[in-house]
N, C-alpha and C positions, 0 to 999 in steps of 0.2 A: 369419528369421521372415517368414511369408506375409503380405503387407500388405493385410488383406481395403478399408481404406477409401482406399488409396492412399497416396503416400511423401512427400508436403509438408505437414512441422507447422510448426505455430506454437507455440512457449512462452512465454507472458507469464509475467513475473518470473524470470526463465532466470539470472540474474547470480550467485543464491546460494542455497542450501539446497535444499529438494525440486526447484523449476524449474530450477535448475541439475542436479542429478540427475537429470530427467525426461528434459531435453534432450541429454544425455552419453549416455545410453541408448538415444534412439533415432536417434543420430547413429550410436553405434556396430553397431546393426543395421539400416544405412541406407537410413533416412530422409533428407530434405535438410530440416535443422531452421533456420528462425528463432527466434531468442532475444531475449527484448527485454526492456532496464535502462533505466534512468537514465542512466547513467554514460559512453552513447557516445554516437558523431553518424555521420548518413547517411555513410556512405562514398563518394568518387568513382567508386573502386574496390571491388570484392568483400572484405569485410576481416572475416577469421575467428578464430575463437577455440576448436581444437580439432579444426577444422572446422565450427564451429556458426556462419552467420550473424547476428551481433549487431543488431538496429537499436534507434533509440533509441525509448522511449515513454514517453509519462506516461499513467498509465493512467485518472487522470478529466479528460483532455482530450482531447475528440470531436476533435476537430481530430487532435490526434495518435495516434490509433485509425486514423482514416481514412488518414493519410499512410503508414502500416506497410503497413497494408492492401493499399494500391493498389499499392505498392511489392510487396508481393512477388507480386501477381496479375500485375503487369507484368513482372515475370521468370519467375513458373512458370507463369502460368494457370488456376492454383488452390489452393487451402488444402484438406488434408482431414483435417486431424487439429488440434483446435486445443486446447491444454491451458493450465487457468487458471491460477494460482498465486499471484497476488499475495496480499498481506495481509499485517496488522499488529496486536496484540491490544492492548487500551487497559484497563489496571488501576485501578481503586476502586468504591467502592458508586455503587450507580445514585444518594444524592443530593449524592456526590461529584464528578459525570460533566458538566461541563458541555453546553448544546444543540450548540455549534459544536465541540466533540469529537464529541458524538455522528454530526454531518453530515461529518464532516472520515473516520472510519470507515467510512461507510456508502459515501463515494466510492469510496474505495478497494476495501472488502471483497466489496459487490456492485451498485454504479451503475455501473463502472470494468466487471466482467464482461459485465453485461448488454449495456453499448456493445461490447465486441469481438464477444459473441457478433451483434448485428445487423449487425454488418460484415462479421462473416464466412459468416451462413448464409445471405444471397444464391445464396453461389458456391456453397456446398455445397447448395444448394437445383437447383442450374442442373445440377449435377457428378451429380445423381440418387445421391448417398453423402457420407459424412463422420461422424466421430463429435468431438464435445465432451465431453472431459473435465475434470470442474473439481473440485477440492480442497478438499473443504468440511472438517468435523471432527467429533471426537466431541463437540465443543461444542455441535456445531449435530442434538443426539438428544437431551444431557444438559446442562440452562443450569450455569455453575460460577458460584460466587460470586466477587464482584469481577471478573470479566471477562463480567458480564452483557449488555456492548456488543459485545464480540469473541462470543457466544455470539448475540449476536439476528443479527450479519450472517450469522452460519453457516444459524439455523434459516430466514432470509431466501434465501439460498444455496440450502438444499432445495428449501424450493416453487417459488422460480423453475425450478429444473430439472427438477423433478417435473413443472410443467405445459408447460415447453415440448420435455419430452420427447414431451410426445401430439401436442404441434403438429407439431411438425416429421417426425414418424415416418413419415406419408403422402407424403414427400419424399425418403425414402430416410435420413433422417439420427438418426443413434443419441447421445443424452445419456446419462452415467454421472458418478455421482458415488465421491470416492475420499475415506474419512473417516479422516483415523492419529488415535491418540491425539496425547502430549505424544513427543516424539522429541527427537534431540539433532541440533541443528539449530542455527542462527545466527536463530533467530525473534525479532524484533523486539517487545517487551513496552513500552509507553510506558503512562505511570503519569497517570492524571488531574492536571489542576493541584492541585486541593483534597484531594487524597488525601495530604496534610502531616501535618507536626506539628499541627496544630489541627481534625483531621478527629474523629470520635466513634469511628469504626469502624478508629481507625490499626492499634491494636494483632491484629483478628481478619484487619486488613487483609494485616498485614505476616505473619503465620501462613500464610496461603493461595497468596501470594504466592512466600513460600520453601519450600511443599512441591510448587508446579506447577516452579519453577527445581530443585529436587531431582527431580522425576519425568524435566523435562525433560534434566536430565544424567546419571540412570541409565538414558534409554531408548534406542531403537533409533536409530538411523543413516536415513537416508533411500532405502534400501535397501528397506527395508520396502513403500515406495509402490511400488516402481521392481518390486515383485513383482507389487502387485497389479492397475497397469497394464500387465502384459505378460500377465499372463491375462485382461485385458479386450479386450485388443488380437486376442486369437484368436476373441473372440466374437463371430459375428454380432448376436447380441441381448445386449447385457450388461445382467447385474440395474443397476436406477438405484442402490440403495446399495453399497457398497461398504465395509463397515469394515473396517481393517490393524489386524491382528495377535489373537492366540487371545482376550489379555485383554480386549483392547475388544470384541470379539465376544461374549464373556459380558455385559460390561457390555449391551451394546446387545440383548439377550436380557432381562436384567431390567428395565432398563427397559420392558420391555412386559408383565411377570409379576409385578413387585412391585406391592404397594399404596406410593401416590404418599406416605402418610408415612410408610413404610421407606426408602423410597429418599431422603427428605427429608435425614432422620435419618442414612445412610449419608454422604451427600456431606456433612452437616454434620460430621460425626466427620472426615471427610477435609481441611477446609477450614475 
């Protein structure tokens, strides 16, 4: 594969599910990929996994943004490909959600993005190329109920990218976003504290609940992403959306052709 932005990525979240399939991919049409968990520590030594460079990060500590960072600037001299991936979806009704879940998401889903991406488009600002790709979802086109918090970091997700698509463009540097629906994946779902036996909304809760866990186990493989960023990858200019797969492609059609109480009305039948 022709590497229009250059051969050193970064994958944050790379340990499990799509960022680990993002990073396998373009390891395997070589790129020289960092991957970065939780789960490891700075190497003395080059210590790989596949051949993917693991380093360790916690994605809302600036602190450790900037350490990966410098780190692998200090071995290749540049980043040009940087893919986002982290996140976690947080289950109950918005007055089942408490404030510090709400912030404890927001870290993760897009304060934690937004810090990597200022740390890394310096260089790709310097490198006169680079593209950012970040993983947002159909959540963040269409709100779902009960995951109305995993749904606002997504539509959050958008406009950050959307506007600093235009920023950075004069720089040489290209933003796209890559939206899957529900996939079969190891996606991490944590459930509000108060979304208990004693909530109002248990029973339409627990409804919604186990038809996204049904969606999410009859759908696609992560495979599906790993498609539609390798046709992003040929693009000089890639469209900023990006939705995976025919289904969510219709979806994402109507939502801009239906009247907003059909479409209400449909996701309520759904949910």
């Amino acid at each position: 594969m022709k590497k229009l932005y250059g051969s050193v990525a970064l994958v944050i979240g790379a340990s499990s599910g799509v960022g680990k399939a993002c990073a396998e991919f373009l390891h395997k049409y070589g790129y020289k990929v960092y991957g970065t968990s939780r789960k490891v520590e700075f190497p003395d030594s080059e210590i790989m996994e596949d051949g993917i460079v693991m380093v360790p990060l916690e994605v809302t500590d600036s602190n450790s943004i900037k350490k990966v960072v410098d780190y692998i600037i200090g071995r290749e001299g540049e980043i040009n490909l940087l893919i986002n991936c982290p996140g976690y979806g947080l289950s109950g009704a918005v007055e089942d959600i408490s404030l510090n879940e709400v912030r404890e998401i927001f870290e993760t889903n897009l304060f934690g993005i937004m810090m990597v991406c200022r740390n890394v488009l310096p260089y790709m600002r310097e490198n006169k190329k680079g593209l950012i790709v970040n993983i947002s979802s159909v959540a963040g086109i269409i709100s779902i109920p009960y995951q109305s918090m995993y749904s606002a970091t997504k539509y959050a997700l958008e406009a950050v990218s959307e506007a600093m698509r235009i920023e950075v463009k004069p720089f040489g540097v290209k933003v796209a976003l890559i939206e899957p629906g529900d996939m079969k994946t190891n996606f991490i779902r944590i459930a509000a504290k108060d979304a208990d036996e004693n909530s109002v909304y248990k029973l339409r809760y627990e409804k919604a609940v186990d038809e996204m866990i049904k969606s999410e186990e009859n759908g696609p493989e992560a495979e599906v992403v790993i498609k539609e960023l390798k046709r992003i990858l040929k693009k000089r200019n890639p469209s900023l959306r990006n939705i995976v797969g025919m289904k969510y492609k219709l979806i994402g059609k109507l939502r801009k052709l239906l009247p907003e109480r059909l479409l209400e009305l449909i996701i309520s039948n759904v949910y």
